[in-house]
MARDREN-605236 format. One record per residue (C-alpha): residue number from 1; residue in one letter; y, x, z. Coordinates in pm, 1 decimal, padded with zeros to 6 digits. Layout:
% MARDREN-605236
+-----+------+----------+----------+----------+
:  nr : rest :       py :       px :       pz :
+-----+------+----------+----------+----------+
: NUM :    a :        Y :        X :        Z :
...
+-----+------+----------+----------+----------+
% end
This chain:
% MARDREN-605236
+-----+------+----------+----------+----------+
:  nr : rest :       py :       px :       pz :
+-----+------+----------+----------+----------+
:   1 :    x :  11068.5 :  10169.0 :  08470.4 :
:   2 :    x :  10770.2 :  10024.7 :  08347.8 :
:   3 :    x :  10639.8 :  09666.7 :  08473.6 :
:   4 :    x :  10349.6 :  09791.5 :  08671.5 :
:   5 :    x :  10550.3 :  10006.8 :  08853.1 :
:   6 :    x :  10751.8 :  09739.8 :  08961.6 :
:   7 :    x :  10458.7 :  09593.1 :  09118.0 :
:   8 :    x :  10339.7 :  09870.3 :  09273.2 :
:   9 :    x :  10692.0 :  09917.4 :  09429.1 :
:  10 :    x :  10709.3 :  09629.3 :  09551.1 :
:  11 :    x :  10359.8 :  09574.3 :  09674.0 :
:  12 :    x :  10448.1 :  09915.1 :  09926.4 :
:  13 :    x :  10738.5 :  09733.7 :  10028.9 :
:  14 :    x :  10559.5 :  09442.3 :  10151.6 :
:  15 :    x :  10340.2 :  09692.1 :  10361.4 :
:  16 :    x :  10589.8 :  09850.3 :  10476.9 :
:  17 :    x :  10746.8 :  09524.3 :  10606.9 :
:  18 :    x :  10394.5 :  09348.9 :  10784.0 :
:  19 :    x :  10358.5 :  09749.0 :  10959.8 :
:  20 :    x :  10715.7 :  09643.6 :  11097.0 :
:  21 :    x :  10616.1 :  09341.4 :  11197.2 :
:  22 :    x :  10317.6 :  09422.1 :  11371.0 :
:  23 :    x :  10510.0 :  09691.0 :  11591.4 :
:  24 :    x :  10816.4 :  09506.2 :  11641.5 :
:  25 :    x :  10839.3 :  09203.3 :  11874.9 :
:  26 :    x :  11190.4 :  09131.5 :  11884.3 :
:  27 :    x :  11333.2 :  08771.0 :  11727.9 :
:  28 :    x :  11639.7 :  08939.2 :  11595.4 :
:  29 :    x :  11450.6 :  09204.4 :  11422.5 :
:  30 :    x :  11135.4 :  09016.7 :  11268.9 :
:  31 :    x :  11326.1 :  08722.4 :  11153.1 :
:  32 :    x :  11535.8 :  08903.5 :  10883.0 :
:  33 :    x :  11197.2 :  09147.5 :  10811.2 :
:  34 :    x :  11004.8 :  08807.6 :  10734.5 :
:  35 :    x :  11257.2 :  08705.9 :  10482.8 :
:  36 :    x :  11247.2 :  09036.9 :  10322.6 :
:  37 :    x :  10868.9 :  09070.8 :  10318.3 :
:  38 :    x :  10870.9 :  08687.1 :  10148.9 :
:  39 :    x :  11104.0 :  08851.3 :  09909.7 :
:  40 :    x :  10866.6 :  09079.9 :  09762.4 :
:  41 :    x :  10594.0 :  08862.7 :  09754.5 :
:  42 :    x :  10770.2 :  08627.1 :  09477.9 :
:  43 :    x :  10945.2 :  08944.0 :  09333.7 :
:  44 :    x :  10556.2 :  09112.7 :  09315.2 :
:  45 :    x :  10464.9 :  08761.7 :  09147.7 :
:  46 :    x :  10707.8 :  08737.5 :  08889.4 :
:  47 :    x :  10665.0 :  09093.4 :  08797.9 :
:  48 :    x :  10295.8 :  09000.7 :  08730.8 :
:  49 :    x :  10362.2 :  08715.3 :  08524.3 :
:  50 :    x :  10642.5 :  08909.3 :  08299.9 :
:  51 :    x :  10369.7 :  09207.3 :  08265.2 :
:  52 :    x :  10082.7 :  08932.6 :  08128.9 :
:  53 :    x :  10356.5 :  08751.6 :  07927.4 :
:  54 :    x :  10415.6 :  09089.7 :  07773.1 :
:  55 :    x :  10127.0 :  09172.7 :  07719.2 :
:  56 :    x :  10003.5 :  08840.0 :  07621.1 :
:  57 :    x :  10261.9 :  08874.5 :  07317.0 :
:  58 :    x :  10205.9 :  09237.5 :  07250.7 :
:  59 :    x :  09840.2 :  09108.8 :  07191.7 :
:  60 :    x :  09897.3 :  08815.1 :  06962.1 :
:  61 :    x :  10143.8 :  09020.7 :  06686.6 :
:  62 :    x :  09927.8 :  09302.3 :  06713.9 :
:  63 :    x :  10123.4 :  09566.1 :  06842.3 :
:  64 :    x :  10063.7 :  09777.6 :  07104.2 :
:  65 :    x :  10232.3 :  09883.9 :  07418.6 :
:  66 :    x :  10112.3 :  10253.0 :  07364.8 :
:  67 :    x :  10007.5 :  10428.7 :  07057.9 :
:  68 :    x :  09707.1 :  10668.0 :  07153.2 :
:  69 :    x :  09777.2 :  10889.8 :  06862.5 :
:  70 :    x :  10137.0 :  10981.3 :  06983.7 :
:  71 :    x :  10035.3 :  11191.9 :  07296.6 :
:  72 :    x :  09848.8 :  11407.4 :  07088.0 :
:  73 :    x :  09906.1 :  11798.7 :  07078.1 :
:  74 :    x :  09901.4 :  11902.1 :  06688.1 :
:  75 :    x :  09779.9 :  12289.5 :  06653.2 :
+-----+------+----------+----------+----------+
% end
């Protein structure tokens, strides 16, 4: 699974978690969803940094993380 997927995932996550929290009013309930929600948060930041790390490195040797040419159909 590719980086930016990660983020993605976890960026629906965190939605899912503050539409919880806005319909949910019990202590017992929210305080566990809050953790969670803080969980993706730093997960969704760290993913970020690891992508532009990546990338960052892909950039300076001069490879690439795709090769256009690949996906072409030959006929």
């Amino acid at each position: 699974m590719s980086c930016s997927y990660m983020i993605a995932a976890e960026q629906k996550a965190r939605s899912t978690y503050d539409n919880i929290l806005r319909l949910v009013k019990d202590p017992d309930v929210c305080e566990p969803i809050k953790f969670l929600r803080a969980r993706e948060i730093v997960h969704f930041q760290r993913f970020g940094e690891g992508l532009r790390i990546t990338q960052d490195k892909l950039n300076a040797k001069n490879f690439y993380a795709f090769n256009p040419g690949f996906d072409r159909c030959e006929s």
